[in-house]
DOKERO-908543 format. One record per residue: residue in one letter; x, y, z of N, C-alpha, C, O in turn; residue number from 0; chain. Coordinates in Angstrom, 3 decimals, always signed. Example, Ala and Ser with C-alpha at 12.3 -4.5 7.8 and 13.67 -1.06 7.14 Angstrom:
# DOKERO-908543
node rest: A npx: +13.190 npy: -5.690 npz: +7.800 capx: +12.300 capy: -4.500 capz: +7.800 cpx: +13.200 cpy: -3.300 cpz: +7.800 opx: +14.236 opy: -3.319 opz: +8.465 nr: 0 kette: A
node rest: S npx: +12.850 npy: -2.250 npz: +7.080 capx: +13.670 capy: -1.060 capz: +7.140 cpx: +12.900 cpy: +0.030 cpz: +7.870 opx: +13.409 opy: +1.138 opz: +8.039 nr: 1 kette: A
***
This chain:
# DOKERO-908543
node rest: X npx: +24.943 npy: +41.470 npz: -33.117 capx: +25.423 capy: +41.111 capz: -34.433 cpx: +26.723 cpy: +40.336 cpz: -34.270 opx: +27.702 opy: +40.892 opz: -33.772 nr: 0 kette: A
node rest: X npx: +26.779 npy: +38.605 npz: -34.822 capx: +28.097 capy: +38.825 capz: -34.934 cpx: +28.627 cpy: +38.883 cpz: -36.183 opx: +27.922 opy: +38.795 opz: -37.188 nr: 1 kette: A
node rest: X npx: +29.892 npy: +39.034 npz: -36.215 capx: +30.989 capy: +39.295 capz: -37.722 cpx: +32.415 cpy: +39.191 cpz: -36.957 opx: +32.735 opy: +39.555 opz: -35.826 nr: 2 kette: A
node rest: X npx: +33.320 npy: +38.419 npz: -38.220 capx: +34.621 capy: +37.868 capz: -37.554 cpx: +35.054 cpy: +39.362 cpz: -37.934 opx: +36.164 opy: +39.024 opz: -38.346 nr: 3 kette: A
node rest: X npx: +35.049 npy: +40.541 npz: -38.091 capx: +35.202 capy: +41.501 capz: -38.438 cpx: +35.438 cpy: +42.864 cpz: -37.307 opx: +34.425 opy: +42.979 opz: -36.617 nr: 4 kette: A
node rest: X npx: +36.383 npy: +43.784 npz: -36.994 capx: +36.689 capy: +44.232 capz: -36.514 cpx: +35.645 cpy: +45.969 cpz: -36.992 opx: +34.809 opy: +45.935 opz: -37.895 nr: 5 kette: A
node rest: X npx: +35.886 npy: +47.032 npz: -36.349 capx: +35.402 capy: +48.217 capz: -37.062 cpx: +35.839 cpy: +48.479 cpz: -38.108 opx: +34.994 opy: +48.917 opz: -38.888 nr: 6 kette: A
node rest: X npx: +37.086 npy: +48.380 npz: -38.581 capx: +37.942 capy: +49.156 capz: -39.199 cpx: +37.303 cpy: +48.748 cpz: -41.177 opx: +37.372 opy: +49.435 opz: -42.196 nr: 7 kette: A
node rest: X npx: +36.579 npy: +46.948 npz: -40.847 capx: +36.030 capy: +47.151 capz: -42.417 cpx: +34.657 cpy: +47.846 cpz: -42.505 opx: +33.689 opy: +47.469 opz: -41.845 nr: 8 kette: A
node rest: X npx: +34.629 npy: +49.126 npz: -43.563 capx: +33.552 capy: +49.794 capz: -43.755 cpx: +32.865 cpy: +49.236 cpz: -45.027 opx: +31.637 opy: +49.295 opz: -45.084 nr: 9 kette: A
node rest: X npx: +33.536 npy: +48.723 npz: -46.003 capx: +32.452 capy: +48.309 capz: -46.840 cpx: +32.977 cpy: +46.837 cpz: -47.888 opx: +34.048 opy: +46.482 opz: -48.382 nr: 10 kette: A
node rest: X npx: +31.998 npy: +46.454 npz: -47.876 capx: +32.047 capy: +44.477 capz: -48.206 cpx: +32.846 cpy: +44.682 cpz: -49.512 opx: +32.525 opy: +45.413 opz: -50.449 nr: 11 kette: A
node rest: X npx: +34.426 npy: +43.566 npz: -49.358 capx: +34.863 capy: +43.444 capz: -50.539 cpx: +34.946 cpy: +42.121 cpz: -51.329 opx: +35.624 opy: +41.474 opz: -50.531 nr: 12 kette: A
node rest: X npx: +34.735 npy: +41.366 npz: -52.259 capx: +34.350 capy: +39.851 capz: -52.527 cpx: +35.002 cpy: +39.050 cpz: -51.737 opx: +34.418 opy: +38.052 opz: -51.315 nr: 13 kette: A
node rest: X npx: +37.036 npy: +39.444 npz: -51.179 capx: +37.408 capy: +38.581 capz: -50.301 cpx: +36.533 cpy: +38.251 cpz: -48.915 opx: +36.253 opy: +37.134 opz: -48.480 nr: 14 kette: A
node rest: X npx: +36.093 npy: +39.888 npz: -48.205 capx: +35.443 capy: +40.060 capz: -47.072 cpx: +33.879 cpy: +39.379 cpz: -47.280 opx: +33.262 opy: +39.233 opz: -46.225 nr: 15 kette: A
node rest: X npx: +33.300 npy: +39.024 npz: -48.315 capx: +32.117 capy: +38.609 capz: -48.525 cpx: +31.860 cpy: +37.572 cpz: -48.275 opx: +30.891 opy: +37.179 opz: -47.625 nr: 16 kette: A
node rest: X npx: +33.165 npy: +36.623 npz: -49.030 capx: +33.538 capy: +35.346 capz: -49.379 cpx: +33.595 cpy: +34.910 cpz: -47.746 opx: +32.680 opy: +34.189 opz: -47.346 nr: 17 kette: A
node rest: X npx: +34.546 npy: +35.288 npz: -46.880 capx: +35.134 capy: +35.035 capz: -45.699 cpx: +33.847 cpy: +34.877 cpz: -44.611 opx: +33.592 opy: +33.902 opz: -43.904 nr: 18 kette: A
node rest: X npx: +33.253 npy: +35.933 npz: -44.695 capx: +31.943 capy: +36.068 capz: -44.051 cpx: +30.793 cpy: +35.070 cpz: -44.574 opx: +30.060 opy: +34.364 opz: -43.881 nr: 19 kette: A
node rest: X npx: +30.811 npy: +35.146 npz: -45.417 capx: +29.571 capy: +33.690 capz: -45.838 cpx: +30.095 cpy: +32.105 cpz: -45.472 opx: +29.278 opy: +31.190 opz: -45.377 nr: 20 kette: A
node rest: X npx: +31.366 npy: +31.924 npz: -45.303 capx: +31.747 capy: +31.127 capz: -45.060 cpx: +32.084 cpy: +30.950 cpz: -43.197 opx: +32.148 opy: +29.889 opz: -42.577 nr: 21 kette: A
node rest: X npx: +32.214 npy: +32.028 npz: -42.774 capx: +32.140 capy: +31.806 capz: -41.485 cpx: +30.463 cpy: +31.463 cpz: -41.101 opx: +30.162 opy: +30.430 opz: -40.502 nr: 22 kette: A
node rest: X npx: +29.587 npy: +32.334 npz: -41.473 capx: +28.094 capy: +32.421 capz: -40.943 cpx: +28.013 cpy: +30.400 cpz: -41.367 opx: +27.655 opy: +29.446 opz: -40.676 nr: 23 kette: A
node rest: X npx: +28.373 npy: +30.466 npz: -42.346 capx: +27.942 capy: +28.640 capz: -42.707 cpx: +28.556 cpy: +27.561 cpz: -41.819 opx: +28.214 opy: +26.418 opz: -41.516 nr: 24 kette: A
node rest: X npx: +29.379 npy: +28.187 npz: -41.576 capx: +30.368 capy: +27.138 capz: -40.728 cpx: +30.036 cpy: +26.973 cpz: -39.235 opx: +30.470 opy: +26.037 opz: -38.565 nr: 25 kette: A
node rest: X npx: +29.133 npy: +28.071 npz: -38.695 capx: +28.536 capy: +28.190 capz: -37.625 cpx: +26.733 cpy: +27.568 cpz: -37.538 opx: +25.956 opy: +27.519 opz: -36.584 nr: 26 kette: A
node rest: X npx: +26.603 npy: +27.240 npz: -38.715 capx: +25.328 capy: +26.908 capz: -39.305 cpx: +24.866 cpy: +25.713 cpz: -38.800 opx: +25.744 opy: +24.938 opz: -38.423 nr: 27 kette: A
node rest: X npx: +23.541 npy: +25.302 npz: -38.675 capx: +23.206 capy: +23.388 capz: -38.490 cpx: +23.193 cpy: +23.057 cpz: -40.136 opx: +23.726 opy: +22.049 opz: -40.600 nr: 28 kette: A
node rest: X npx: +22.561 npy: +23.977 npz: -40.871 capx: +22.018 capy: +23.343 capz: -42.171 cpx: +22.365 cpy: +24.787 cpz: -43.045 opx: +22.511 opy: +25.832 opz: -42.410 nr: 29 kette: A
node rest: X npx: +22.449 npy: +24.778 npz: -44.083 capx: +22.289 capy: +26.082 capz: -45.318 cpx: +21.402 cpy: +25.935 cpz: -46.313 opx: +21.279 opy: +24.875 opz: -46.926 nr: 30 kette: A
node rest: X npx: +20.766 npy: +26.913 npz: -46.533 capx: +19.870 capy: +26.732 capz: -47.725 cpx: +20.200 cpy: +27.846 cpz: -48.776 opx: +19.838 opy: +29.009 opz: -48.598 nr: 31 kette: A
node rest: X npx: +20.614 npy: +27.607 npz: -49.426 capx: +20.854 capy: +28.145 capz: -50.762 cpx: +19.508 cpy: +28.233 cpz: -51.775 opx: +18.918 opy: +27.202 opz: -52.101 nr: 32 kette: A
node rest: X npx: +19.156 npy: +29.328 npz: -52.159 capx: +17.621 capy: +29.474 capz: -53.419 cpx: +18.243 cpy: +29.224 cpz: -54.490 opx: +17.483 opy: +28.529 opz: -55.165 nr: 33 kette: A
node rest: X npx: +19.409 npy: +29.432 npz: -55.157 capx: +19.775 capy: +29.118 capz: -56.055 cpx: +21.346 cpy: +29.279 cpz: -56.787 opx: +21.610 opy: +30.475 opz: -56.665 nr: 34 kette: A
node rest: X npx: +22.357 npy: +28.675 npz: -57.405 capx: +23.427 capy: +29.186 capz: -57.834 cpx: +23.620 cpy: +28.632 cpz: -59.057 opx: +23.146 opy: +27.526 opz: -59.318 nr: 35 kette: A
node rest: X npx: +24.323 npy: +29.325 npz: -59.926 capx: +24.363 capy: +29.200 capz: -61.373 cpx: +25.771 cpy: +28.109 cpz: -61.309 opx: +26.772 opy: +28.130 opz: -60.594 nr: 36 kette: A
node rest: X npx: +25.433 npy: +27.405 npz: -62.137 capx: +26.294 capy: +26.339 capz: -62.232 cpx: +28.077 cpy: +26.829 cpz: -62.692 opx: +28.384 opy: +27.561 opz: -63.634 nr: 37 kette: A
node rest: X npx: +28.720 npy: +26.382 npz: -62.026 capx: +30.416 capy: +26.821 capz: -62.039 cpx: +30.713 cpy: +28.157 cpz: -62.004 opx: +31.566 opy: +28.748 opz: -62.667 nr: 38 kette: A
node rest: X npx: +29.789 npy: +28.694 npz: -61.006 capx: +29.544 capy: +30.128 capz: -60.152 cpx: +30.422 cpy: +30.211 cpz: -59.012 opx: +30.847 opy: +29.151 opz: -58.554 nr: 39 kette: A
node rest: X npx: +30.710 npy: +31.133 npz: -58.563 capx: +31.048 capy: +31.341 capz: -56.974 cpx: +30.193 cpy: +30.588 cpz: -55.978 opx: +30.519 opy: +29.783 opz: -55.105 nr: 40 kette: A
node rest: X npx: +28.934 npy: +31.094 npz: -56.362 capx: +28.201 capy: +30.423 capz: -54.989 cpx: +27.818 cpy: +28.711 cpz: -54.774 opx: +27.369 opy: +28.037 opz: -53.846 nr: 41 kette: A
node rest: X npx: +28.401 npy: +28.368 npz: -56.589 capx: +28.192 capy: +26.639 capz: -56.364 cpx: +29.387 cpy: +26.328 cpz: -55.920 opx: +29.479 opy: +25.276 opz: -55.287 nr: 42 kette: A
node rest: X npx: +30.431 npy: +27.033 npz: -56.104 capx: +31.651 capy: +27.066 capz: -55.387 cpx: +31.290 cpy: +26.707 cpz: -53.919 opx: +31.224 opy: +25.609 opz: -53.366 nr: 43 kette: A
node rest: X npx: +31.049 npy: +28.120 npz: -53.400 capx: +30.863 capy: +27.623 capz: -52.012 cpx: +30.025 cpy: +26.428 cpz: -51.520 opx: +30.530 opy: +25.680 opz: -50.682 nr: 44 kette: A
node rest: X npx: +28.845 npy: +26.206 npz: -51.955 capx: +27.622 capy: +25.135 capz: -52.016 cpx: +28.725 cpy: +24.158 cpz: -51.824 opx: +28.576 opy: +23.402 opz: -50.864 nr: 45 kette: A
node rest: X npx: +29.891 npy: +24.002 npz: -52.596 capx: +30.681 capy: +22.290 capz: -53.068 cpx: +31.325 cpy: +22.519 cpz: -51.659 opx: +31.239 opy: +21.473 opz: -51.015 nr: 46 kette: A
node rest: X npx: +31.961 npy: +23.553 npz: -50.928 capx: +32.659 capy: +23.617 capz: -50.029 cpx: +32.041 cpy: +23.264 cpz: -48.840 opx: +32.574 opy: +22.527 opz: -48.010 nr: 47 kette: A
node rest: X npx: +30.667 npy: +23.877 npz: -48.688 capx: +29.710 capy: +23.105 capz: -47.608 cpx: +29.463 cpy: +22.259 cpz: -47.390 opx: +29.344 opy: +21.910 opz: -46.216 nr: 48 kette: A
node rest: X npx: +29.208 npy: +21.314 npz: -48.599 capx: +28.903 capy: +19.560 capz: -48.507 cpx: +30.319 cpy: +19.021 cpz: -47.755 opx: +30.363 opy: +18.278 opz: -46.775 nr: 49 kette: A
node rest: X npx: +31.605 npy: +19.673 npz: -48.578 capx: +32.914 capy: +18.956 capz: -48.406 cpx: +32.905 cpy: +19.052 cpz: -46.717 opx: +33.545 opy: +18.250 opz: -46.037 nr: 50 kette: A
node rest: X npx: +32.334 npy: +19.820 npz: -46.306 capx: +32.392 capy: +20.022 capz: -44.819 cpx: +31.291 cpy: +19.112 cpz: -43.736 opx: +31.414 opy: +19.052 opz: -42.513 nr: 51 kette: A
node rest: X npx: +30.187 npy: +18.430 npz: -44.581 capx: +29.683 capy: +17.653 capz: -44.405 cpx: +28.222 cpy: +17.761 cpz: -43.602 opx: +27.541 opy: +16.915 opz: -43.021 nr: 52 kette: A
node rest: X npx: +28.051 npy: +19.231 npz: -43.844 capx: +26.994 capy: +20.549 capz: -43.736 cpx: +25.692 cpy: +19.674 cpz: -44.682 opx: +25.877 opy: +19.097 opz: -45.754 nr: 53 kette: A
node rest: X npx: +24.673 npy: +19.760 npz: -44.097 capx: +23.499 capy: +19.627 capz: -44.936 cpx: +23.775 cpy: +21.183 cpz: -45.564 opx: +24.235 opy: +22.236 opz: -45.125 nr: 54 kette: A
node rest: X npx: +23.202 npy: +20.683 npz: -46.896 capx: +23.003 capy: +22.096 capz: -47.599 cpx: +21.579 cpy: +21.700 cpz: -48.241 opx: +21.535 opy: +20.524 opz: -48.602 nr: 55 kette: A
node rest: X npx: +20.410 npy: +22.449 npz: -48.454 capx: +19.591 capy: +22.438 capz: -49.336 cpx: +19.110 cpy: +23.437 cpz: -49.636 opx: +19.331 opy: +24.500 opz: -49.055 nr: 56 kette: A
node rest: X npx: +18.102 npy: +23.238 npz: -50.932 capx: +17.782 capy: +23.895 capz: -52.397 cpx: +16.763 cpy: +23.810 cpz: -52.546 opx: +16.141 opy: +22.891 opz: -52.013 nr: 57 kette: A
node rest: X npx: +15.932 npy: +25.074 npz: -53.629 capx: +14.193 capy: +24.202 capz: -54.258 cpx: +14.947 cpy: +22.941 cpz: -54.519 opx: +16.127 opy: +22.621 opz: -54.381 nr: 58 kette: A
node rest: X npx: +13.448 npy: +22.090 npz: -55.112 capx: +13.789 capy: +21.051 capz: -56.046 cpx: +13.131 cpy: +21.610 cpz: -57.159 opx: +11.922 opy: +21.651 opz: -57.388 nr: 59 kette: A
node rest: X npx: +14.446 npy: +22.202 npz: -58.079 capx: +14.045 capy: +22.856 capz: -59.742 cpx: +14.815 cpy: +22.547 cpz: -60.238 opx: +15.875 opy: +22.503 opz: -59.613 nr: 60 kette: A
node rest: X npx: +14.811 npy: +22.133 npz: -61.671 capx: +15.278 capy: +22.008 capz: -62.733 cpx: +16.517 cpy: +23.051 cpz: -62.837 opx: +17.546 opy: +22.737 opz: -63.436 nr: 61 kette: A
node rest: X npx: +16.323 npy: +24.510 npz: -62.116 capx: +17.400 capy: +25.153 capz: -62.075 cpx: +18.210 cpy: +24.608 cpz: -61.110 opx: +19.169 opy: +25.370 opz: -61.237 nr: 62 kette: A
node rest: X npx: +18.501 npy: +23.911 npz: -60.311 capx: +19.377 capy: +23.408 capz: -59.537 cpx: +19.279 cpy: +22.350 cpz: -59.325 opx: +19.187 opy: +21.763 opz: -58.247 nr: 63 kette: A
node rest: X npx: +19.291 npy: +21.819 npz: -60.818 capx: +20.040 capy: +20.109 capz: -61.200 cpx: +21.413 cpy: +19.775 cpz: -60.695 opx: +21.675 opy: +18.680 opz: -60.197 nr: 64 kette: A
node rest: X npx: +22.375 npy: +20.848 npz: -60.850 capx: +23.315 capy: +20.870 capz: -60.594 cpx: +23.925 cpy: +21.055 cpz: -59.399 opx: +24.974 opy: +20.457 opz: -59.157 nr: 65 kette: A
node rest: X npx: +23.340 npy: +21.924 npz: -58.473 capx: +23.168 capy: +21.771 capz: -56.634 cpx: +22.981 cpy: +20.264 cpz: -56.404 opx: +23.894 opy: +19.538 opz: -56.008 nr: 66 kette: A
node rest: X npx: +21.627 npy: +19.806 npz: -56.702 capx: +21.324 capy: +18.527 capz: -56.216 cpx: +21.952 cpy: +17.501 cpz: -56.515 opx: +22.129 opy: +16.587 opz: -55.709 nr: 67 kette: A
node rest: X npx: +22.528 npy: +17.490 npz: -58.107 capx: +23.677 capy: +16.529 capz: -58.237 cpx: +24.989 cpy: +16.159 cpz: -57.346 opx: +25.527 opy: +15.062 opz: -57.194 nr: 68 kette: A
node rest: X npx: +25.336 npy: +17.464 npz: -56.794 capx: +26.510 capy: +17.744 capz: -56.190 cpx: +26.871 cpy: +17.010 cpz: -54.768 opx: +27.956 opy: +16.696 opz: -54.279 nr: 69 kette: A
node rest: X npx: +24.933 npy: +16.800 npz: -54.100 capx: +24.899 capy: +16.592 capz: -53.006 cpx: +23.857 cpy: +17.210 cpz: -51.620 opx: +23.803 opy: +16.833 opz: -50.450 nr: 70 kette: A
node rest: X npx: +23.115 npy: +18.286 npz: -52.349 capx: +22.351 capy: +19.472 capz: -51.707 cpx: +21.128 cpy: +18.533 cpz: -51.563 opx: +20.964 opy: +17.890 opz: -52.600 nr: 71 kette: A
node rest: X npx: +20.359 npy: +18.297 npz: -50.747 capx: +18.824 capy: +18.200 capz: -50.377 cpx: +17.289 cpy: +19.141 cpz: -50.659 opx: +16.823 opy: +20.245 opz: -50.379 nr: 72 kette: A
node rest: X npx: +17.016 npy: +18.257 npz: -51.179 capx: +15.688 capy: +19.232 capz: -52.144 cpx: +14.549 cpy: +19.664 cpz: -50.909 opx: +13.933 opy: +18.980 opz: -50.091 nr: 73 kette: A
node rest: X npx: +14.592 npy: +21.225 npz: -51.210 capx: +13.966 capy: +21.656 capz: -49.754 cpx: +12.637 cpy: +21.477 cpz: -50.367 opx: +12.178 opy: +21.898 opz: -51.428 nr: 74 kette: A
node rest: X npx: +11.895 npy: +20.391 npz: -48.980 capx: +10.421 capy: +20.074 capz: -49.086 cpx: +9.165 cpy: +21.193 cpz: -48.406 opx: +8.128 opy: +21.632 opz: -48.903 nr: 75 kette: A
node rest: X npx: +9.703 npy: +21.363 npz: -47.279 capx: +8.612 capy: +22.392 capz: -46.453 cpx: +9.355 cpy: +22.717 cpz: -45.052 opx: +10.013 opy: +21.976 opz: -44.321 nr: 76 kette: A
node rest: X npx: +9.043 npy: +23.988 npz: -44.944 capx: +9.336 capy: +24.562 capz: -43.532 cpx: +9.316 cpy: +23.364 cpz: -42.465 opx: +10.305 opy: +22.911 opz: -41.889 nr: 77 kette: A
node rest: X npx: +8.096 npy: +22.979 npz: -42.333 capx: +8.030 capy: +21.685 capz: -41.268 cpx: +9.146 cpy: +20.541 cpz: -41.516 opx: +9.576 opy: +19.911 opz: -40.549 nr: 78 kette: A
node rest: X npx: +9.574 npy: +20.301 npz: -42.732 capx: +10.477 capy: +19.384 capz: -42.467 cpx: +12.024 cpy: +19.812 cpz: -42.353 opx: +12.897 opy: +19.080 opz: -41.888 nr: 79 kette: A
node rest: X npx: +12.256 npy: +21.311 npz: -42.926 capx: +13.567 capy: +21.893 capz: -42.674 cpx: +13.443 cpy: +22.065 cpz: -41.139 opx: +14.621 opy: +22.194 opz: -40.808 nr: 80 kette: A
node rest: X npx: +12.779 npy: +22.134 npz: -40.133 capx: +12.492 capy: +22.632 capz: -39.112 cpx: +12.695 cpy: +21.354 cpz: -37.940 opx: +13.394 opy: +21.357 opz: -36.926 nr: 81 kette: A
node rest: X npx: +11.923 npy: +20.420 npz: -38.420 capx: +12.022 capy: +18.727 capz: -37.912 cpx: +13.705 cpy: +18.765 cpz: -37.586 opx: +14.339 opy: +18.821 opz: -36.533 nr: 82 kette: A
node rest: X npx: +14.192 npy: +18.692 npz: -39.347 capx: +15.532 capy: +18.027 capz: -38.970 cpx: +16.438 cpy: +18.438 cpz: -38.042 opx: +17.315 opy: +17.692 opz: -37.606 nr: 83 kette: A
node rest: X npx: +16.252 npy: +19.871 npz: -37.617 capx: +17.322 capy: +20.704 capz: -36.731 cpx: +16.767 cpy: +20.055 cpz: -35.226 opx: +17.284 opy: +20.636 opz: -34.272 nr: 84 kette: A
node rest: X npx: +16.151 npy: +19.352 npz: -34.983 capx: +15.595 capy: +19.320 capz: -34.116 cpx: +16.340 cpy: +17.892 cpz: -33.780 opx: +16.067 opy: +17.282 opz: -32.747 nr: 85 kette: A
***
């Protein structure tokens, strides 16, 4: 397992959540996000991933007009999320 995290945290607090999703991404080739509600935390982070210059992608739904506007890639199929890492 890793975690930038020592023993001593026993249970997830939004800072420790926040910190940790952002490390796992930052170690990432690509992120895929299923979905975040628009001027949410997690489109928060989504905006912070692109700024980092991270493929990020999404369904392509109507619920995440606002992902894809931002910059996110409309996830087509396993085979082609799979291609690109390659």
């Amino acid at each position: 397992m890793l975690s930038p995290f020592g023993e001593r945290i026993k249970r997830a607090r939004q800072d420790i959540a926040r910190f940790r999703n952002e490390f796992v991404a930052a170690l990432a080739d690509q992120v895929f996000i299923v979905y975040a509600t628009p001027g949410g935390k997690t489109e928060s982070f989504c905006k912070k991933v692109l700024g980092w210059g991270k493929p990020l992608l999404t369904f392509n739904s109507p619920s995440n007009a606002a992902l894809l506007a931002s910059g996110a890639r409309p996830f087509t199929s396993l085979d082609a999320f799979i291609s690109e890492r390659s």
